[in-house]
PDB file of the backbone (N, CA, C, O) and the ligand in Angstrom, with CONECT records:
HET     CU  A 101       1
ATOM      1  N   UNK A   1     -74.887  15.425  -2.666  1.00  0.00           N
ATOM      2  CA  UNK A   1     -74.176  15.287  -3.943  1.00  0.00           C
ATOM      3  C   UNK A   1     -73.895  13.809  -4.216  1.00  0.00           C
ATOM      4  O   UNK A   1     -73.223  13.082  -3.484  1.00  0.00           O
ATOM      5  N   UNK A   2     -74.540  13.424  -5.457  1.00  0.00           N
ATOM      6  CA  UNK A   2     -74.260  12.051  -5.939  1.00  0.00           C
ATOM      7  C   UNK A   2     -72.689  12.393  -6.706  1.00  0.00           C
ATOM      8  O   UNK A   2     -72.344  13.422  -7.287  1.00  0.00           O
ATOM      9  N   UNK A   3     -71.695  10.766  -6.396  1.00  0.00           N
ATOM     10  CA  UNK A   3     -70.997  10.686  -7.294  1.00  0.00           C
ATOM     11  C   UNK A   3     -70.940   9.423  -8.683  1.00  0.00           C
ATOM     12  O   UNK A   3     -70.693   8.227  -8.528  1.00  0.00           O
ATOM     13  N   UNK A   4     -71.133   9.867  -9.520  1.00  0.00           N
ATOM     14  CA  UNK A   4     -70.785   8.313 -10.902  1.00  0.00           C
ATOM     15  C   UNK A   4     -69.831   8.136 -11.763  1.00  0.00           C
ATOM     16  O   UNK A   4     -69.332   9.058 -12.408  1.00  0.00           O
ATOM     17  N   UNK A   5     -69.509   6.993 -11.843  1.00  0.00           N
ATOM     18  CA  UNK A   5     -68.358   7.061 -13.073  1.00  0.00           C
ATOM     19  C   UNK A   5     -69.257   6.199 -14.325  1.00  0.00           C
ATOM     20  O   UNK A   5     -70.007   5.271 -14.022  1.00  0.00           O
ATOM     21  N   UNK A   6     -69.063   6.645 -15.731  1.00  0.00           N
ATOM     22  CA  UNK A   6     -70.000   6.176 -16.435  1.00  0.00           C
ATOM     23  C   UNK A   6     -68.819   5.485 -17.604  1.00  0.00           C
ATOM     24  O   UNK A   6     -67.809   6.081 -17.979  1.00  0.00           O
ATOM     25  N   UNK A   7     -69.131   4.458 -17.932  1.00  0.00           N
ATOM     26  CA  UNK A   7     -68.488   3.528 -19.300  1.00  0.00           C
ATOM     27  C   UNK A   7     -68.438   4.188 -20.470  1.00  0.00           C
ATOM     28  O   UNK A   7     -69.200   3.684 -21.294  1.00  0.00           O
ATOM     29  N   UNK A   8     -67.646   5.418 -20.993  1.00  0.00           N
ATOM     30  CA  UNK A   8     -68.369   5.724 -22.516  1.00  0.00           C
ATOM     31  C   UNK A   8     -67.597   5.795 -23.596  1.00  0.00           C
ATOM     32  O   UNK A   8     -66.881   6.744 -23.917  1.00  0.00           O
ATOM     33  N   UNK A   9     -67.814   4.318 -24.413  1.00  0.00           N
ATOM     34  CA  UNK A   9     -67.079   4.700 -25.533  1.00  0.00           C
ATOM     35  C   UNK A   9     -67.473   6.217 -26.792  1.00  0.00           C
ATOM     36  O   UNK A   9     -68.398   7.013 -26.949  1.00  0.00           O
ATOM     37  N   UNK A  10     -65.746   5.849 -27.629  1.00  0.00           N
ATOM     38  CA  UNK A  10     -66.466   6.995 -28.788  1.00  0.00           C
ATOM     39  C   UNK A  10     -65.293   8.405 -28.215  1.00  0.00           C
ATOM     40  O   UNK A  10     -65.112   9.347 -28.986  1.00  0.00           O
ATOM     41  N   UNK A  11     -64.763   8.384 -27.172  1.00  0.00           N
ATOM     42  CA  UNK A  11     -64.295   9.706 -27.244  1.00  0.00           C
ATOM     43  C   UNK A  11     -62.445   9.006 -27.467  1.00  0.00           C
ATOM     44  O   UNK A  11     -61.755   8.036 -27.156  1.00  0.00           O
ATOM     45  N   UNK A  12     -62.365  10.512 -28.333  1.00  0.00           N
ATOM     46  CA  UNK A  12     -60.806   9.999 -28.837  1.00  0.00           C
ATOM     47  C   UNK A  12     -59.531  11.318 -28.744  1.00  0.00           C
ATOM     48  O   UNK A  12     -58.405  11.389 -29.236  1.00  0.00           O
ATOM     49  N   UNK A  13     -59.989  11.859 -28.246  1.00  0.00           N
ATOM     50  CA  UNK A  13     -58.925  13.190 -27.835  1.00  0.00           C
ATOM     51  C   UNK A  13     -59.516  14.038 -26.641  1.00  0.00           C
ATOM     52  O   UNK A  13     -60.663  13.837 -26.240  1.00  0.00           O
ATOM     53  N   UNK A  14     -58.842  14.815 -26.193  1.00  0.00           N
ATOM     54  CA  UNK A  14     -58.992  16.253 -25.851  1.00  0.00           C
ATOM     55  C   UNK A  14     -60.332  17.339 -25.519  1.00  0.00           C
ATOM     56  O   UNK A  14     -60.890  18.011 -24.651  1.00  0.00           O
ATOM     57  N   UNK A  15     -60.352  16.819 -27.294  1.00  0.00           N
ATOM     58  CA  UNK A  15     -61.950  18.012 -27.777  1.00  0.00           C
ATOM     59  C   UNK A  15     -62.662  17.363 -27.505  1.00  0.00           C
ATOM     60  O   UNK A  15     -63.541  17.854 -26.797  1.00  0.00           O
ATOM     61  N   UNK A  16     -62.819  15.629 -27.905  1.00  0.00           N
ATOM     62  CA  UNK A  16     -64.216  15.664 -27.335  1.00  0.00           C
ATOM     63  C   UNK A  16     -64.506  14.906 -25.688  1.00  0.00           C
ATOM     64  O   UNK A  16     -65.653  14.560 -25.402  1.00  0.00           O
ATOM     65  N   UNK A  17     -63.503  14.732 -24.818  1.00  0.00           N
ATOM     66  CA  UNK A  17     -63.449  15.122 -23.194  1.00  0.00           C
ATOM     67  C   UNK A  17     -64.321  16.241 -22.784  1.00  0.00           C
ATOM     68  O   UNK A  17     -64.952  16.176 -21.729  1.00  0.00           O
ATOM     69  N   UNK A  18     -64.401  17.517 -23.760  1.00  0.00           N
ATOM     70  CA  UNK A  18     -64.232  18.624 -23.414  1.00  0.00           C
ATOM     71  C   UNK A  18     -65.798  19.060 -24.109  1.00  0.00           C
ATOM     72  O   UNK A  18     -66.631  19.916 -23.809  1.00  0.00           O
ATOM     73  N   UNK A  19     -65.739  18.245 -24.936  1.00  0.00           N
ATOM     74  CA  UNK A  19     -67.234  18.469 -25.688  1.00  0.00           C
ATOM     75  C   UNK A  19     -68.159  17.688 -24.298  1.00  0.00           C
ATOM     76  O   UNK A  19     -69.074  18.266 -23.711  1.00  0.00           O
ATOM     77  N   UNK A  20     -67.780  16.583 -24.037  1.00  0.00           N
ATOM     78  CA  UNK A  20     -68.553  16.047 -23.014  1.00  0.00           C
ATOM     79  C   UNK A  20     -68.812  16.945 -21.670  1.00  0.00           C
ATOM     80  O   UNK A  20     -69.928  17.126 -21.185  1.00  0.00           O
ATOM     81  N   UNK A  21     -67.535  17.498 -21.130  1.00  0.00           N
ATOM     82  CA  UNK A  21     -67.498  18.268 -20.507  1.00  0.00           C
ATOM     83  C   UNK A  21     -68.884  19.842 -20.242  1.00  0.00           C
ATOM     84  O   UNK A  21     -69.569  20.348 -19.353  1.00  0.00           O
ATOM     85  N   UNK A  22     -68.543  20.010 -21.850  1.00  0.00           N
ATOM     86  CA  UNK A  22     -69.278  21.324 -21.893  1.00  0.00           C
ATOM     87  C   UNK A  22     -70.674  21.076 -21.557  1.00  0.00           C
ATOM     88  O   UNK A  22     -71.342  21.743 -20.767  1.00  0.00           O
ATOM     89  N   UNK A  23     -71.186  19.726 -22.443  1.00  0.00           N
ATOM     90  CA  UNK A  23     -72.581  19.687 -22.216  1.00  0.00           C
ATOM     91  C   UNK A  23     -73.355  19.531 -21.101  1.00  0.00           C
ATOM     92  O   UNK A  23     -74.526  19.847 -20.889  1.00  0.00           O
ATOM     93  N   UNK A  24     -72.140  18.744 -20.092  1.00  0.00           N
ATOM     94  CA  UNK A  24     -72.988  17.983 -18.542  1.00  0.00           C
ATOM     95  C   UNK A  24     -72.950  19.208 -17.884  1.00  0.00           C
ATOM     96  O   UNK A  24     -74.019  19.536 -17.368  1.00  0.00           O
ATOM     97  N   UNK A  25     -72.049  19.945 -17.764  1.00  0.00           N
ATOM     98  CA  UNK A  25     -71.295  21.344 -17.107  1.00  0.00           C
ATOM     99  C   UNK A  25     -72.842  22.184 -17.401  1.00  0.00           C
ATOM    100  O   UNK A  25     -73.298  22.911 -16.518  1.00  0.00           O
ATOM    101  N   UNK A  26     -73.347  22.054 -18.316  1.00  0.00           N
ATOM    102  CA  UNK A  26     -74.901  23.216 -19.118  1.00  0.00           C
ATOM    103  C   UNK A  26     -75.888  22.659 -18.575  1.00  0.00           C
ATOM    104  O   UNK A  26     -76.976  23.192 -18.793  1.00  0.00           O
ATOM    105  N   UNK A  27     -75.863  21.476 -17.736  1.00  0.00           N
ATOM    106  CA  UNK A  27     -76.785  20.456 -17.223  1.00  0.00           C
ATOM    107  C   UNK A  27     -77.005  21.875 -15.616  1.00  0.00           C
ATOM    108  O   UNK A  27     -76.086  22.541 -15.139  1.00  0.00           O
ATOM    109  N   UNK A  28     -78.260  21.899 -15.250  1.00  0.00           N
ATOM    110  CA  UNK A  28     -78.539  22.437 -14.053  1.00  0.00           C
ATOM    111  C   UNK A  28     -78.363  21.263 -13.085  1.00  0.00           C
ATOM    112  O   UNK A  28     -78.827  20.142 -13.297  1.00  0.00           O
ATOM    113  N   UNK A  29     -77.496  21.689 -11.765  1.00  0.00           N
ATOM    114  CA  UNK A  29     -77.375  20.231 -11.211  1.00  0.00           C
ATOM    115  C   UNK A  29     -76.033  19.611 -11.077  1.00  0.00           C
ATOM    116  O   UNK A  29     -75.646  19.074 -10.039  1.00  0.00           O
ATOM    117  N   UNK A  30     -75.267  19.718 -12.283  1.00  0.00           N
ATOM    118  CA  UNK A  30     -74.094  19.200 -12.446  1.00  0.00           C
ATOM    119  C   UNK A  30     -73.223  19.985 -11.844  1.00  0.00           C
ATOM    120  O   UNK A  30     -73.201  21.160 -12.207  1.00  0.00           O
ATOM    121  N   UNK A  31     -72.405  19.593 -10.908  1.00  0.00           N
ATOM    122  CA  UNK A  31     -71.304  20.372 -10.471  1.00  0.00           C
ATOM    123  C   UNK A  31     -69.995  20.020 -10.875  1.00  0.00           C
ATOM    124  O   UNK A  31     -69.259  20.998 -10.737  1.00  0.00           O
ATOM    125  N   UNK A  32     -69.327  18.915 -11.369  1.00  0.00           N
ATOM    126  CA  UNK A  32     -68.342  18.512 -11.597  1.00  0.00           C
ATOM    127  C   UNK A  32     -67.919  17.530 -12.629  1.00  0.00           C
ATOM    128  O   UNK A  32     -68.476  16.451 -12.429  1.00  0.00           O
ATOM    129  N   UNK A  33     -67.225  17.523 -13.538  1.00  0.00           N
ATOM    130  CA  UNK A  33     -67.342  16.394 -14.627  1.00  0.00           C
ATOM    131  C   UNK A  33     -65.669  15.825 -14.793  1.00  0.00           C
ATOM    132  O   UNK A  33     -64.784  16.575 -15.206  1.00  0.00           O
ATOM    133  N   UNK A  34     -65.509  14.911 -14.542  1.00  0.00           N
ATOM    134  CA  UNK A  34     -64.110  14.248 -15.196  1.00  0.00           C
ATOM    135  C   UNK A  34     -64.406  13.843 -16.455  1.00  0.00           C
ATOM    136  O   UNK A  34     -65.575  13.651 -16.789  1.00  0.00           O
ATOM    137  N   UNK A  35     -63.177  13.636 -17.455  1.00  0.00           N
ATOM    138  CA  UNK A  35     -63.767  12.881 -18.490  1.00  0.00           C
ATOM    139  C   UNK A  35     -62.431  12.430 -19.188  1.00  0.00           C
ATOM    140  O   UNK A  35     -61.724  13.307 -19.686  1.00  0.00           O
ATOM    141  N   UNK A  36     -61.988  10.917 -19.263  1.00  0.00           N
ATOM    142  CA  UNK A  36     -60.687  10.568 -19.960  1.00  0.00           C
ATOM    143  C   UNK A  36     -61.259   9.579 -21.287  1.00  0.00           C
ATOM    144  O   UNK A  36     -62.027   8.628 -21.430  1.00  0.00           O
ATOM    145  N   UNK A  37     -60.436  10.379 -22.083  1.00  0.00           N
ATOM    146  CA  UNK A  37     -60.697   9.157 -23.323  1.00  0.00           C
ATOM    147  C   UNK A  37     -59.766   8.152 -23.674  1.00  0.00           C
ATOM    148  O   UNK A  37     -59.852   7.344 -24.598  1.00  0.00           O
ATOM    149  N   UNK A  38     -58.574   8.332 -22.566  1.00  0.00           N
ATOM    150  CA  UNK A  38     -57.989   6.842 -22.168  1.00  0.00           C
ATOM    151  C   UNK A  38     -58.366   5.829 -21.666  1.00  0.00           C
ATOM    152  O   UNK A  38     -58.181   4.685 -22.080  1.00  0.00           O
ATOM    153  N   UNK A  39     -59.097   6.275 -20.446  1.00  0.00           N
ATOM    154  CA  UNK A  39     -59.858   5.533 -19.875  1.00  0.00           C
ATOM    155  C   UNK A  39     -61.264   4.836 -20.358  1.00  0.00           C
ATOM    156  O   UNK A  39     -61.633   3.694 -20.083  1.00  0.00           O
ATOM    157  N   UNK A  40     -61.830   5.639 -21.007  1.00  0.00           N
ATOM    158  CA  UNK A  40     -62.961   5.571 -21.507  1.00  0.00           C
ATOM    159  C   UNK A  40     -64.445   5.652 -20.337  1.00  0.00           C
ATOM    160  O   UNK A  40     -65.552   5.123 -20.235  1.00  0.00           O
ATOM    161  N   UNK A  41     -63.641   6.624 -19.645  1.00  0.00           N
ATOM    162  CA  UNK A  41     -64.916   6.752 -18.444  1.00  0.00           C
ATOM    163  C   UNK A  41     -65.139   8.522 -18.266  1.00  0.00           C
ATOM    164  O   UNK A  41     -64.301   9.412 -18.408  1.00  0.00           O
ATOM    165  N   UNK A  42     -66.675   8.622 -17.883  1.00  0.00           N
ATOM    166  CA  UNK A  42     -66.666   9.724 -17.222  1.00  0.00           C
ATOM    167  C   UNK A  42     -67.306   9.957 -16.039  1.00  0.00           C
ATOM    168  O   UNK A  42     -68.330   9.333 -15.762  1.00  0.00           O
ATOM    169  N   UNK A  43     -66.806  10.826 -15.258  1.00  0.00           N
ATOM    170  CA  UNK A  43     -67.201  10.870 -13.935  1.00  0.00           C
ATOM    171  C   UNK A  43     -67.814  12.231 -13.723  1.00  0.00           C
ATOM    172  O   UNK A  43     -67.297  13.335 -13.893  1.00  0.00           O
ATOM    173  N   UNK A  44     -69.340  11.835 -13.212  1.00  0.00           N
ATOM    174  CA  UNK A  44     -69.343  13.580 -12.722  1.00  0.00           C
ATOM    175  C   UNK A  44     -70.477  13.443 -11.231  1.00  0.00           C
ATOM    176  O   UNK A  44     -71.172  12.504 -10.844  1.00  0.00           O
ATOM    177  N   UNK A  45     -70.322  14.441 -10.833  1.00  0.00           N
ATOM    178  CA  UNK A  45     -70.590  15.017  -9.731  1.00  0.00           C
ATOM    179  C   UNK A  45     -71.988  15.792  -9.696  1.00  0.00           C
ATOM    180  O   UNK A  45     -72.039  16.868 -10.292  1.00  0.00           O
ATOM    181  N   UNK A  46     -73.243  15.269  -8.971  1.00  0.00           N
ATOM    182  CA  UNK A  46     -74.710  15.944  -9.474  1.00  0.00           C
ATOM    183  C   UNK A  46     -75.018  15.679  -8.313  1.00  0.00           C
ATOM    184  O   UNK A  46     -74.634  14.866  -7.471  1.00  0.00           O
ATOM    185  N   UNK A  47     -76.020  16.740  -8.384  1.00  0.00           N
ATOM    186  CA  UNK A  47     -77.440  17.162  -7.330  1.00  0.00           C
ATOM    187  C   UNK A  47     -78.814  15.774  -7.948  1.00  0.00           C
ATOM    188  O   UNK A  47     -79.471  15.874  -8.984  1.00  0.00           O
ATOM    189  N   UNK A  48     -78.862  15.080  -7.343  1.00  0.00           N
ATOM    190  CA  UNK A  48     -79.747  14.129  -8.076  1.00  0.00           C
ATOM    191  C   UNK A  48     -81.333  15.078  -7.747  1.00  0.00           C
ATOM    192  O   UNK A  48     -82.242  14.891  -8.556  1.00  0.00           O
ATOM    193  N   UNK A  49     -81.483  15.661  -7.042  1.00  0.00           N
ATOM    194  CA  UNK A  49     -82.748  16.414  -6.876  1.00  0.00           C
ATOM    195  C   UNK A  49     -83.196  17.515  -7.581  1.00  0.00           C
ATOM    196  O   UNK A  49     -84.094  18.344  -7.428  1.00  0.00           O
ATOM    197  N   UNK A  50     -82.127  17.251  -8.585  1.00  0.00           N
ATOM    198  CA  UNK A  50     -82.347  18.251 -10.012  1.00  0.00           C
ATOM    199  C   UNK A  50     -81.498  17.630 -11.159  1.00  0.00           C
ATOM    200  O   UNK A  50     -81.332  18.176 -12.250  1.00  0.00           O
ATOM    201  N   UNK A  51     -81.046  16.581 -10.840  1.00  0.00           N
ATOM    202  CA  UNK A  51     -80.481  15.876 -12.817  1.00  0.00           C
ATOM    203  C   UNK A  51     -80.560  14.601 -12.552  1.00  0.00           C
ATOM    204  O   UNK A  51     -79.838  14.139 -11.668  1.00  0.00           O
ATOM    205  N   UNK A  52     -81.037  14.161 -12.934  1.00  0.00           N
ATOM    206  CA  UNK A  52     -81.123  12.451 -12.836  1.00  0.00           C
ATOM    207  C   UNK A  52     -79.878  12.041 -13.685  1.00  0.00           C
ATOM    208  O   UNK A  52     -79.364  12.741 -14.557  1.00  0.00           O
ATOM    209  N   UNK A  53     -79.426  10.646 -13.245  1.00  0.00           N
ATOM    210  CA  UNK A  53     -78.430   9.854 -13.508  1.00  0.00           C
ATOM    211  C   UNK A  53     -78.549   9.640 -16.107  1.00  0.00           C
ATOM    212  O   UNK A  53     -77.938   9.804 -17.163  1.00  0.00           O
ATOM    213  N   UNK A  54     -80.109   9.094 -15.322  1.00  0.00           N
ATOM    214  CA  UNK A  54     -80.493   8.825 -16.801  1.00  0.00           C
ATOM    215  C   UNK A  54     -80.407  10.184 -17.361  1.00  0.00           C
ATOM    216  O   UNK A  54     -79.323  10.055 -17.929  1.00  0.00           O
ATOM    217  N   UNK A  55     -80.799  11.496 -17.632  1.00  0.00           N
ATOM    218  CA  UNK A  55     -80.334  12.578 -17.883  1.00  0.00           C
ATOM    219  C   UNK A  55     -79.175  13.050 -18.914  1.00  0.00           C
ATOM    220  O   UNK A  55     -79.040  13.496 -20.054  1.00  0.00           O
ATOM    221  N   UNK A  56     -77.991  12.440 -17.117  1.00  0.00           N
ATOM    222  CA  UNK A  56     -76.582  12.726 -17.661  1.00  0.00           C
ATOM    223  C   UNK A  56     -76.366  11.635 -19.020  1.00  0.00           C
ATOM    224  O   UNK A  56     -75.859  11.953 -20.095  1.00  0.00           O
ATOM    225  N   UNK A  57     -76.781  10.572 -18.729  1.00  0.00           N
ATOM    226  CA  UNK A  57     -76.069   9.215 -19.863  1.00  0.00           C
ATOM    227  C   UNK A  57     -76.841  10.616 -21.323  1.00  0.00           C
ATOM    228  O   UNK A  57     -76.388  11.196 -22.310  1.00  0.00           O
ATOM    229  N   UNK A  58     -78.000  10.560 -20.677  1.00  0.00           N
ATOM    230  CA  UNK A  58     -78.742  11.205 -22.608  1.00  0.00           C
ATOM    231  C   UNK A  58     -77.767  11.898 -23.386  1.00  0.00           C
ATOM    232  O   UNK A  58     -77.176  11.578 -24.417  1.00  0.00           O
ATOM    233  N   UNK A  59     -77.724  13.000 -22.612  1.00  0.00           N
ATOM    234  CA  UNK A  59     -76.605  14.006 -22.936  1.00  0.00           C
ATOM    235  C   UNK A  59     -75.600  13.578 -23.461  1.00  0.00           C
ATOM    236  O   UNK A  59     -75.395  13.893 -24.633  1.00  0.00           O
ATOM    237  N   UNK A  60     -74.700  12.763 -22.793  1.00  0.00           N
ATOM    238  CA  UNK A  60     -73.708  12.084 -23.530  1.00  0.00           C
ATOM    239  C   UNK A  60     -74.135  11.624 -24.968  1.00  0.00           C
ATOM    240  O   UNK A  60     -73.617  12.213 -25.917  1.00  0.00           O
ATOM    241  N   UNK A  61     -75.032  10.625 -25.206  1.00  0.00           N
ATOM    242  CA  UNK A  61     -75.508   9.826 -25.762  1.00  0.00           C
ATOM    243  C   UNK A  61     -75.705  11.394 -27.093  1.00  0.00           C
ATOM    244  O   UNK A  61     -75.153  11.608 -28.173  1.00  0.00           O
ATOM    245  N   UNK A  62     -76.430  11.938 -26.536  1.00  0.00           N
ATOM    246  CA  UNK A  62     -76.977  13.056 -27.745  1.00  0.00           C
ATOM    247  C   UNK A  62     -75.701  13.523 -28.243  1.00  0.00           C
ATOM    248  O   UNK A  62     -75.824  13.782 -29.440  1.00  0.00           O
ATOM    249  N   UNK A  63     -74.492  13.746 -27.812  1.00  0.00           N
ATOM    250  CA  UNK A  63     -73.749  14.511 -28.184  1.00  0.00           C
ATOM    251  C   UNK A  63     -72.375  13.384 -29.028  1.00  0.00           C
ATOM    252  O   UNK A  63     -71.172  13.619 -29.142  1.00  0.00           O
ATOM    253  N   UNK A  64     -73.140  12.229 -29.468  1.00  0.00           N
ATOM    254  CA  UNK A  64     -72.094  11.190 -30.736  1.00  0.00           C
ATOM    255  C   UNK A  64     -71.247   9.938 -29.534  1.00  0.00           C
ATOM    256  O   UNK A  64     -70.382   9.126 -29.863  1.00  0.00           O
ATOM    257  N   UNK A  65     -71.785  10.118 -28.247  1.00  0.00           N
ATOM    258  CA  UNK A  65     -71.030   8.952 -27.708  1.00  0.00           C
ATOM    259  C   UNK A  65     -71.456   7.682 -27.526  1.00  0.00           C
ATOM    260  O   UNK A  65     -72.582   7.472 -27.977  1.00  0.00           O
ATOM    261  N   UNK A  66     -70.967   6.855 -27.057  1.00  0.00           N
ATOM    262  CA  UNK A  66     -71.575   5.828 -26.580  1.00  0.00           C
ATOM    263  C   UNK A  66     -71.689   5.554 -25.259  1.00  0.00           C
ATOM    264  O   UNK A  66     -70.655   5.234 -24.673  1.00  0.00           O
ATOM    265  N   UNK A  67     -72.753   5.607 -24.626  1.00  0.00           N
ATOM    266  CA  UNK A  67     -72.599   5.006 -23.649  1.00  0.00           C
ATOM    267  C   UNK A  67     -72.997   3.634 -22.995  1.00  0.00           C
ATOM    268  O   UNK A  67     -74.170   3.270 -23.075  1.00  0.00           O
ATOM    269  N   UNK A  68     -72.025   2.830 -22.324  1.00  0.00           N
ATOM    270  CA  UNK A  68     -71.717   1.597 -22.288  1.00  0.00           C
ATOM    271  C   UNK A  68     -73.309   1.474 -21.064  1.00  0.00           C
ATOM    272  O   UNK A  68     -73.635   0.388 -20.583  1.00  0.00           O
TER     273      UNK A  68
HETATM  274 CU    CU A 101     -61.815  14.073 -30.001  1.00  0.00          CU2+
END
């Protein structure tokens, strides 16, 4: 199990923590996702032998964020 914390601007509440959440969570691979939009980081937890790093950023990226 790889761990990352990723730079991502763009999230500003709750919902979309949770929007981020949902999508990496639908990721095969992903086992675990933090996500603060105080911080402006998210952290998640993957099987790299089934989700690549670049992957997770897309996802983000597809779903209105930025990632740093
Ligand atoms: Cu929001």
């Amino acid at each position: 199990m790889e761990n990352i914390t990723i730079n991502v601007a763009g999230m500003k509440c709750g919902g979309c923590e949770n929007t981020v959440k949902t999508a990496l969570l639908a990721l095969d691979g992903v086992a675990a996702v933090e996500a603060s939009h105080k911080d402006k980081t998210v952290s998640v937890a993957f099987d790299g032998g089934k989700v690549s790093e670049e992957q997770i950023r897309q996802v983000i990226g597809a779903n209105g964020f930025q990632v740093a």
